[in-house]
C-alpha positions in Angstrom: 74.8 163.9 67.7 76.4 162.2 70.8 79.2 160.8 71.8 79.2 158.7 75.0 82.7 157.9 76.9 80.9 154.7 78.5 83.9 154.0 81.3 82.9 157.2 82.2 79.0 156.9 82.4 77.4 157.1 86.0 74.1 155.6 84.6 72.5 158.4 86.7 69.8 159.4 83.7 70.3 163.0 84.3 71.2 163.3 80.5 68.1 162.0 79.8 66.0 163.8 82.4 66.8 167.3 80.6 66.9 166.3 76.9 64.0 168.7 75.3 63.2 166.1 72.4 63.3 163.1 74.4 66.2 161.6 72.4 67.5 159.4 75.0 65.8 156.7 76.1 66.5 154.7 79.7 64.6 151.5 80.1 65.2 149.9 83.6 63.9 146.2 84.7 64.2 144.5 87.7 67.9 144.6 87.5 69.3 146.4 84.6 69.1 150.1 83.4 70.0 150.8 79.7 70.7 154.3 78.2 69.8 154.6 74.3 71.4 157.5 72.6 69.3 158.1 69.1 70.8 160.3 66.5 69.9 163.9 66.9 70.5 166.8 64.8 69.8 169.2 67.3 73.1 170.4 68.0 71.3 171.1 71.4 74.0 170.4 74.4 72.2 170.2 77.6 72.7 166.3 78.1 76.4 167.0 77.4 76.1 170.0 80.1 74.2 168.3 82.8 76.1 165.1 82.6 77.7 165.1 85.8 80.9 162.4 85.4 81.4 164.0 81.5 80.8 161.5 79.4 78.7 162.7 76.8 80.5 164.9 74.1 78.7 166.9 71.0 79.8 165.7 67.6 78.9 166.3 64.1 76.0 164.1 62.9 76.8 160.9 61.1 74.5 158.4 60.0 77.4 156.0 59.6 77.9 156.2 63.4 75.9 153.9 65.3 73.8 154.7 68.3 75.3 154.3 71.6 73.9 152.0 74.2 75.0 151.7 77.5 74.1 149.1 80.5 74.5 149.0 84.3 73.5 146.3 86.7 71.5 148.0 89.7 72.7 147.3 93.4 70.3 145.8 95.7 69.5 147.8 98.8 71.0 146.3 102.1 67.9 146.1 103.8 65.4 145.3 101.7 66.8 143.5 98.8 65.2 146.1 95.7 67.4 147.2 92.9 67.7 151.3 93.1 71.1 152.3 91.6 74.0 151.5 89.5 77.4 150.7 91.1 79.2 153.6 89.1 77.0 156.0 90.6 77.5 155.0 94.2 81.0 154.8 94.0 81.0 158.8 92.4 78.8 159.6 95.7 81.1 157.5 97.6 84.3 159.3 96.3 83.2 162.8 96.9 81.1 162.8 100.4 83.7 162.9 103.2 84.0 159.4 105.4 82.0 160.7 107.9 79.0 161.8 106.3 79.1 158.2 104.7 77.1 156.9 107.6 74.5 158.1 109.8 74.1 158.2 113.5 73.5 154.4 114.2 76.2 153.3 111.8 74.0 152.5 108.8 75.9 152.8 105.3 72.6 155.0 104.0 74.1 155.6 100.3 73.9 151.7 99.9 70.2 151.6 101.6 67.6 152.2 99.0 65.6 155.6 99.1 62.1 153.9 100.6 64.0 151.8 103.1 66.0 155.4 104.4 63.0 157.1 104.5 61.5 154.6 106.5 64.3 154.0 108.7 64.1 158.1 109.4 60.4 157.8 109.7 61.2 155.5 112.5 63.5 157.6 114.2 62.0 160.2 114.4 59.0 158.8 115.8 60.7 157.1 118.2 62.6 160.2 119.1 59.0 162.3 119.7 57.5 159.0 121.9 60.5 159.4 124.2 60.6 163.2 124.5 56.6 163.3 125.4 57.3 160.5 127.6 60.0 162.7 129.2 57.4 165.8 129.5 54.7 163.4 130.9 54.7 163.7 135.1 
């Protein structure tokens, strides 16, 4: 069964991205994302393993003990509004990727711009950066 240290939780799913039995169930709308533990007897420990702020422990099952639940607000992306991550989880990406690789060439925060909208944004670049080298080669 397990235990979940929920000031610790990243709300990053990995936990439940690896669990063979599909014990832990994320549900995410527009704004929230909740993490269900249900009671497993298992004793399988690969959510404990791949949790990557350690907030998941192995304990002996207990029917008495009821099921954790956790809940995160998502952020909104800078640019384009959507709801992509949890606030705990951008501050852990924050804490451990040095100042400097915090932004990118043009000064753009990318870890608080959404996946789609940084992908785009690169798209972008990169085209333009291909029109002006051709344009360059052109006589």
């Amino acid at each position: 069964m397990i235990k979940v240290d929920a000031s610790l939780c990243l709300g990053c799913l990995s936990c439940s991205t690896v669990c063979p039995s599909q014990n832990i169930i994320r549900t995410q709308t527009g704004e929230m994302r909740s993490i269900h533990w249900k009671r497993c007897k298992e004793e399988c420990d690969l959510c404990v393993e791949f949790c990557p702020a350690k907030a998941l422990t192995l304990m002996p099952f207990d029917e008495t003990v009821p099921e954790p639940d956790v809940s995160f607000d998502l952020v909104a992306c800078k640019i384009c509004g959507s709801r992509y991550a949890t606030e705990p989880m951008l501050r852990r990406i924050e804490s451990v990727l040095p100042a400097n690789l915090q932004k990118d060439s043009e000064g753009l925060e990318w870890i608080r711009v959404c996946p789609v909208c940084r992908r785009n944004i690169e798209a972008e670049r990169a085209t333009r950066q291909m029109v002006l080298g051709r344009s360059r080669k052109s006589p």
